[in-house]
PADOMI-125894 format. One record per residue: residue number from 1; residue in one letter; x, y, z of N, C-alpha, C in turn. Coordinates in nm, 3 decimals. Layout:
residues N
REC   resi   resn       nxx       nyy       nzz      caxx      cayy      cazz       cxx       cyy       czz
REC    NUM      A         X         Y         Z         X         Y         Z         X         Y         Z
...
//
This chain:
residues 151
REC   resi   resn       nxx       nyy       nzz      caxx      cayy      cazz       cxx       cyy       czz
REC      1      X    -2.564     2.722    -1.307    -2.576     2.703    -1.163    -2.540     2.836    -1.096
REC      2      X    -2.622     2.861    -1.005    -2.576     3.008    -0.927    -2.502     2.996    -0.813
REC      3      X    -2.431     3.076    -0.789    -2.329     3.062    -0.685    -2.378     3.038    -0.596
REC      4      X    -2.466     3.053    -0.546    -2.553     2.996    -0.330    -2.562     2.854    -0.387
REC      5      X    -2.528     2.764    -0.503    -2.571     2.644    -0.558    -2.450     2.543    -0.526
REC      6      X    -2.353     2.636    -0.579    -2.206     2.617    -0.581    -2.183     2.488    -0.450
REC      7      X    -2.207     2.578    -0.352    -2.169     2.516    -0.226    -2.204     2.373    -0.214
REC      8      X    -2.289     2.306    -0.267    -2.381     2.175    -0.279    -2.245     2.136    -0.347
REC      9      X    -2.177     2.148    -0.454    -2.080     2.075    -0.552    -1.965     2.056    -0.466
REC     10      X    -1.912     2.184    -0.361    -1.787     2.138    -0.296    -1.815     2.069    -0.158
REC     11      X    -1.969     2.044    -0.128    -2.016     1.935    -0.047    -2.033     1.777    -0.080
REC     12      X    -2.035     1.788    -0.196    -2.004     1.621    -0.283    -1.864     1.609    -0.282
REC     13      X    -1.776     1.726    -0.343    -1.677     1.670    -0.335    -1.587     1.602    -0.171
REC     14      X    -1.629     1.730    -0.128    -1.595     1.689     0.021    -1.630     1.519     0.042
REC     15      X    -1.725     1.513     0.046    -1.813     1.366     0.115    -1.734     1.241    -0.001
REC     16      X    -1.691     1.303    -0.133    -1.638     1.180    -0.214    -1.489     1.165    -0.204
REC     17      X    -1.434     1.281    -0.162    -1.283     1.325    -0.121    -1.278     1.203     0.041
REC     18      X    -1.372     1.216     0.105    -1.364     1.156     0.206    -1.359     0.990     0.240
REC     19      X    -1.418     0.976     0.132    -1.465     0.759     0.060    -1.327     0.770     0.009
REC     20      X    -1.302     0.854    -0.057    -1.177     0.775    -0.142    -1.095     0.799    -0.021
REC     21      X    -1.058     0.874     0.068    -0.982     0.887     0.162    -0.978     0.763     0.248
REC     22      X    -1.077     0.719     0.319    -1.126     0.574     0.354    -1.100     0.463     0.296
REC     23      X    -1.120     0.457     0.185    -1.066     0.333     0.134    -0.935     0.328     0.067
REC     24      X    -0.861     0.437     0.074    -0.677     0.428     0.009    -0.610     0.448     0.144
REC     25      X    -0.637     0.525     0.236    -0.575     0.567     0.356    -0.486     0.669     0.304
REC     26      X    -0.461     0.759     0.176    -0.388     0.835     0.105    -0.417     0.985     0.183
REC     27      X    -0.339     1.068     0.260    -0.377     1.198     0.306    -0.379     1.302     0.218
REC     28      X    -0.392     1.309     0.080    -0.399     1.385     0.021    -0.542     1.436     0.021
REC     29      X    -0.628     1.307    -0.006    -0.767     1.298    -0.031    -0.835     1.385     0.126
REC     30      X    -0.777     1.340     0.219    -0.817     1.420     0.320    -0.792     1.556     0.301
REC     31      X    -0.632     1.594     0.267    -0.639     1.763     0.277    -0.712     1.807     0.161
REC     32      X    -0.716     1.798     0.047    -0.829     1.812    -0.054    -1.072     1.804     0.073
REC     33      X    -1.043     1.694     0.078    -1.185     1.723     0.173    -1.155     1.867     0.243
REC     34      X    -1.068     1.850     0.309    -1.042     2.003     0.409    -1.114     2.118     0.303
REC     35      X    -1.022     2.077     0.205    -0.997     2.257     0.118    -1.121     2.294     0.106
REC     36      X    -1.189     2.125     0.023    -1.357     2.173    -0.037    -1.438     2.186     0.056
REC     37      X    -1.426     2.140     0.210    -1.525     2.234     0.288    -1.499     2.419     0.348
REC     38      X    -1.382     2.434     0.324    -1.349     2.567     0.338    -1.427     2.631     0.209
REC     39      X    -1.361     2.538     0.050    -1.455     2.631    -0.031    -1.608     2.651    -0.006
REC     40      X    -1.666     2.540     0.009    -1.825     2.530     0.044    -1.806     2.661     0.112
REC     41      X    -1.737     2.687     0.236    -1.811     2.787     0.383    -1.787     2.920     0.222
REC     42      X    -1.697     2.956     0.187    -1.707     3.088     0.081    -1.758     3.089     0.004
REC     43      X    -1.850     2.966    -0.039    -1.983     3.018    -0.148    -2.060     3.037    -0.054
REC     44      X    -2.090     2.957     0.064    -2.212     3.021     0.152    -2.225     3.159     0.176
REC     45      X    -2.060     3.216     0.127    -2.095     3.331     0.195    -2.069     3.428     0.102
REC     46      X    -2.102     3.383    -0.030    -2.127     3.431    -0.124    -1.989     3.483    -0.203
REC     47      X    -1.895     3.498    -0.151    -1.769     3.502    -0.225    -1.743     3.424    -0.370
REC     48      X    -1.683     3.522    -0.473    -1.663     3.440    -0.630    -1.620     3.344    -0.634
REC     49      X    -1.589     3.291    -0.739    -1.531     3.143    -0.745    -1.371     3.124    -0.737
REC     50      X    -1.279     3.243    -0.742    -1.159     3.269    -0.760    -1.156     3.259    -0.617
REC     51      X    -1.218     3.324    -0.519    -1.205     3.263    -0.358    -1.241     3.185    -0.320
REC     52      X    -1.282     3.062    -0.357    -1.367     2.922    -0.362    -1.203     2.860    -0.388
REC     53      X    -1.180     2.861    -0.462    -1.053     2.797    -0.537    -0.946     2.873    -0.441
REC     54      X    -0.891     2.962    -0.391    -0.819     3.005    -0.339    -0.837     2.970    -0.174
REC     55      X    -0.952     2.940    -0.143    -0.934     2.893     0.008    -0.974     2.763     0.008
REC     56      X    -0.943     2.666    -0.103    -0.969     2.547    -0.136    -0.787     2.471    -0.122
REC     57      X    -0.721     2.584    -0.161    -0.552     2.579    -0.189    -0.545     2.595    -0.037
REC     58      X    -0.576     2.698     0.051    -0.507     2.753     0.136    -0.561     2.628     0.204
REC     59      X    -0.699     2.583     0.249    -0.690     2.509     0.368    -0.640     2.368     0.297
REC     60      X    -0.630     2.304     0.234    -0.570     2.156     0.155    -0.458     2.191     0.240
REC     61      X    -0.381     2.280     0.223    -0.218     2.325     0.279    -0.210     2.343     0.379
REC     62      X    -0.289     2.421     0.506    -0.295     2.381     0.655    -0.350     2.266     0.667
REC     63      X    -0.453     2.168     0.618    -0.449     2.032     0.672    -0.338     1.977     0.671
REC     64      X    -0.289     1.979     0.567    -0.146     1.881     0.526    -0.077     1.937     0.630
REC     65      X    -0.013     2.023     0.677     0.092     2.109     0.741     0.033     2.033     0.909
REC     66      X    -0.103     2.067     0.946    -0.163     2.024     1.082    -0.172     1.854     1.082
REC     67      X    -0.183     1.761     0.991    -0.242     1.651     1.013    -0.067     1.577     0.937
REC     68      X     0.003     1.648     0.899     0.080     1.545     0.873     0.213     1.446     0.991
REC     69      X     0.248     1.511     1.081     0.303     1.492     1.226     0.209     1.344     1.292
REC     70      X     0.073     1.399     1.296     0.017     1.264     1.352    -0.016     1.174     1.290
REC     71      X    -0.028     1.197     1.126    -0.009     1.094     1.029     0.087     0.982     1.037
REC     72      X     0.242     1.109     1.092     0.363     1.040     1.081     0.358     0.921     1.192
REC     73      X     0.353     0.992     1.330     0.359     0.897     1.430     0.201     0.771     1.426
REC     74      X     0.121     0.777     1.391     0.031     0.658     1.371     0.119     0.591     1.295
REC     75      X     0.144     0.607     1.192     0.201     0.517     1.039     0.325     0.453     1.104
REC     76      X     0.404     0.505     1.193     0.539     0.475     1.320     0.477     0.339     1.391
REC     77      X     0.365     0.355     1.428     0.291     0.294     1.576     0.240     0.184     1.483
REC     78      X     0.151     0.178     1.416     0.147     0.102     1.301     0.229    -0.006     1.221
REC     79      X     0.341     0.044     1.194     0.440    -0.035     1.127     0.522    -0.133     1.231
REC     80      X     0.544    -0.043     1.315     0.607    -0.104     1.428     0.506    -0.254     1.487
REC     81      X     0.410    -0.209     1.511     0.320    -0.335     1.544     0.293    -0.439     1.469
REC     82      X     0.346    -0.406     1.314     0.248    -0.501     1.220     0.432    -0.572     1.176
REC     83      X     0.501    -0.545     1.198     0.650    -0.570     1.141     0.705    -0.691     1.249
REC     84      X     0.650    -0.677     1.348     0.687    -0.838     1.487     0.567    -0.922     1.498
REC     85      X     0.548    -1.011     1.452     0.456    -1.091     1.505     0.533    -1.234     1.621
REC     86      X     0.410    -1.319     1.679     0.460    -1.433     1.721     0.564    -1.376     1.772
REC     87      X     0.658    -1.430     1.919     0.746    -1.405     1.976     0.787    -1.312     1.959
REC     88      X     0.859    -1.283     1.872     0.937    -1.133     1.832     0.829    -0.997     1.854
REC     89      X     0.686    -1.026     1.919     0.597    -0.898     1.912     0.616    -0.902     2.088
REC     90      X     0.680    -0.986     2.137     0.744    -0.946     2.300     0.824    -0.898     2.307
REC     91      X     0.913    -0.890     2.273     1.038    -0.775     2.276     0.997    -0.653     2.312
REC     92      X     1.054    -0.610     2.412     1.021    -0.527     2.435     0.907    -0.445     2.539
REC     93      X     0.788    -0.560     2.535     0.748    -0.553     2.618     0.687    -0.569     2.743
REC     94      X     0.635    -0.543     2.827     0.635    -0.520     2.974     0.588    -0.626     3.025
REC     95      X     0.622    -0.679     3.157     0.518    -0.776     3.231     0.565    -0.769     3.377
REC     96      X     0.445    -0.863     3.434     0.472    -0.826     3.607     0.521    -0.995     3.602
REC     97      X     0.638    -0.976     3.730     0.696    -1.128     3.777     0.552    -1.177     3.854
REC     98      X     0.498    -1.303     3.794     0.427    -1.335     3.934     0.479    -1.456     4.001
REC     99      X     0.602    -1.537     3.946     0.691    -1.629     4.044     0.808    -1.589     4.048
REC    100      X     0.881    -1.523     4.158     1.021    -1.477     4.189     1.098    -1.546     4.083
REC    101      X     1.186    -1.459     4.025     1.315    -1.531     3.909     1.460    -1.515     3.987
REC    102      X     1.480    -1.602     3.996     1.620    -1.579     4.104     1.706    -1.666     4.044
REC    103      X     1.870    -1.562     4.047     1.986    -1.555     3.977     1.983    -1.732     3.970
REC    104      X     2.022    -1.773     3.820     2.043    -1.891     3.767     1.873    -2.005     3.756
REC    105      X     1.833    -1.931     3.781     1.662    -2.030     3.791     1.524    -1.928     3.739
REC    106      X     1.446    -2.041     3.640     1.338    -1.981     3.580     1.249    -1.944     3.693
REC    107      X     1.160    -1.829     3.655     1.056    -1.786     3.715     0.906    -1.807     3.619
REC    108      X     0.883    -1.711     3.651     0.712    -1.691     3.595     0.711    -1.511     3.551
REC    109      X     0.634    -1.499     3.464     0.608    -1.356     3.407     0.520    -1.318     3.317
REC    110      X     0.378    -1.302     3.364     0.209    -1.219     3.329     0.230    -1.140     3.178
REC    111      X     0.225    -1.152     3.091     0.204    -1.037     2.983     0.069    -1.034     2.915
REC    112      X     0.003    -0.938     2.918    -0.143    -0.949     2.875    -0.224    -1.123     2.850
REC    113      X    -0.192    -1.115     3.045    -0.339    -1.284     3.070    -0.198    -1.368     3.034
REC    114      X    -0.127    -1.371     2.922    -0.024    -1.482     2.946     0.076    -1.518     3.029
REC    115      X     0.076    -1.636     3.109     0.168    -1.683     3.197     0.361    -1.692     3.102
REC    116      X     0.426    -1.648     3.133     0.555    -1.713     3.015     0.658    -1.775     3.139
REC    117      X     0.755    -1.832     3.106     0.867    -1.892     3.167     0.992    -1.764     3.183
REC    118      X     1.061    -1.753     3.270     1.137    -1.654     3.249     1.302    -1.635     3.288
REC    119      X     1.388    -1.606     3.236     1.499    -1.611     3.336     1.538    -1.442     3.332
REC    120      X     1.613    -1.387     3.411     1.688    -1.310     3.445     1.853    -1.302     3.432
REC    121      X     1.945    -1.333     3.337     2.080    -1.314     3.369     2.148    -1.224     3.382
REC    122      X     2.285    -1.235     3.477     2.335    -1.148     3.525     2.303    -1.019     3.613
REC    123      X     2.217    -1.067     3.650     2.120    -1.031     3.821     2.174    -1.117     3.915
REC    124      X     2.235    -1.031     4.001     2.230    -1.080     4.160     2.160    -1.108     4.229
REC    125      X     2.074    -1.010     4.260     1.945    -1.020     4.358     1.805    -1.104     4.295
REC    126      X     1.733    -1.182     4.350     1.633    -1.195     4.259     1.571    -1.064     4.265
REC    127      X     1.476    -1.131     4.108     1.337    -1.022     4.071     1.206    -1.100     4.128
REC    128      X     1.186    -0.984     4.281     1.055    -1.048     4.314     0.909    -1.012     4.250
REC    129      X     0.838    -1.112     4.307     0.661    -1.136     4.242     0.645    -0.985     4.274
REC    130      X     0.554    -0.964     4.164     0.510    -0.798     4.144     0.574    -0.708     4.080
REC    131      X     0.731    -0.764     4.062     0.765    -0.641     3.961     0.736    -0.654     3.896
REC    132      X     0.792    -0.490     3.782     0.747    -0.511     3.657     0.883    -0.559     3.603
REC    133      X     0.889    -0.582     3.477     1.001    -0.655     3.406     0.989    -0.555     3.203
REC    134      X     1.107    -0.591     3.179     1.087    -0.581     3.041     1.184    -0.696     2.949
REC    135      X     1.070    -0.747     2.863     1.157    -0.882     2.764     1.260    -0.796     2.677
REC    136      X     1.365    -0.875     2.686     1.503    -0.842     2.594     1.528    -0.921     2.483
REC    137      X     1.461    -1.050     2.552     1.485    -1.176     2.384     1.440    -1.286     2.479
REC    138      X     1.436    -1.369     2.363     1.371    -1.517     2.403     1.462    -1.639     2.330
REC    139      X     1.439    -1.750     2.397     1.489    -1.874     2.371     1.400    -1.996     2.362
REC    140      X     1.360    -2.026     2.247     1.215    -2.106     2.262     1.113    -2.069     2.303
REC    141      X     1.033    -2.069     2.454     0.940    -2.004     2.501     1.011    -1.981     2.594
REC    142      X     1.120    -1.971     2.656     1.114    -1.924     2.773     1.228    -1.717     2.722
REC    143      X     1.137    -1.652     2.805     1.161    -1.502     2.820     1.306    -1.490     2.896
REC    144      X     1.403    -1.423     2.796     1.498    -1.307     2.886     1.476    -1.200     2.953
REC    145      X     1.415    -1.136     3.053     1.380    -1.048     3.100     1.490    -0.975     3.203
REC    146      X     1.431    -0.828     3.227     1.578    -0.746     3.278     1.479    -0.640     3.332
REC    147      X     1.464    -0.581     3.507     1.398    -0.518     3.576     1.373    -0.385     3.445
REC    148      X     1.197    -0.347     3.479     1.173    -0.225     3.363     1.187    -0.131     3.422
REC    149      X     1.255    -0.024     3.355     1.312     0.128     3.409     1.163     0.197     3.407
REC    150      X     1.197     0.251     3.496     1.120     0.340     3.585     1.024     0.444     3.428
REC    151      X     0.908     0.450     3.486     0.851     0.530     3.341     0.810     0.677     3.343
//
């Protein structure tokens, strides 16, 4: 095979580096794709095979270095979501009052289209219709909620 040929082989690998990447979710397979399209661009450009292999190393190692941070925080965002289901996936978050909750008496509180039951303790003032709120815990169905800090 002649080297202008070359480039076709680290274009398979790329494209098969990329399936297996897809179906393991493993980032290795990605920084490997990286490397072998860097090697591909240096057979195009006619460079030996010792620089094929050498900028096959170098870019594998800036993908990893560039893509591993947002790896981290997806796989964060991810776990976090898939680790609360049912009730426990409210915690935490946000909703607007749409029936005033006032000190010692349930209200009402919107969280994506759902209506929930709500109390407020250890609030003085009520929490009027329209705020926002954030859930702290629950008791059956009805929501502990506590005014949401400012964002």
């Amino acid at each position: 095979m002649s080297l202008m040929e070359i480039w076709i082989v680290w274009l398979v690998a790329a494209a098969i580096l990329i399936i297996v990447e897809i179906l393991s979710q493993m980032m290795w397979a990605l920084c490997l794709a990286g490397g072998s399209m860097a090697a591909m661009v240096c057979a195009l450009c006619g460079l030996d095979l010792t620089w094929q292999i050498v900028a096959l190393a170098v870019a594998a190692i800036v993908v990893y270095v560039v893509c591993l941070p947002v790896f981290r925080r997806w796989h964060e965002r991810t776990a976090l979501r898939e680790a609360r289901t049912g009730m426990d996936a409210l915690l935490g978050r946000r909703g607007i009052v749409t029936h005033e909750i006032r000190p010692g008496s349930i209200g009402r509180v919107r969280i994506d289209g759902d209506n929930w039951q709500a109390v407020a303790p250890g609030l003085e003032a009520p929490v009027r219709a329209g705020s926002e709120v954030s859930v702290t815990a629950y008791d059956s169905i009805i929501l502990t909620v506590q005014p949401a800090p400012e964002r």
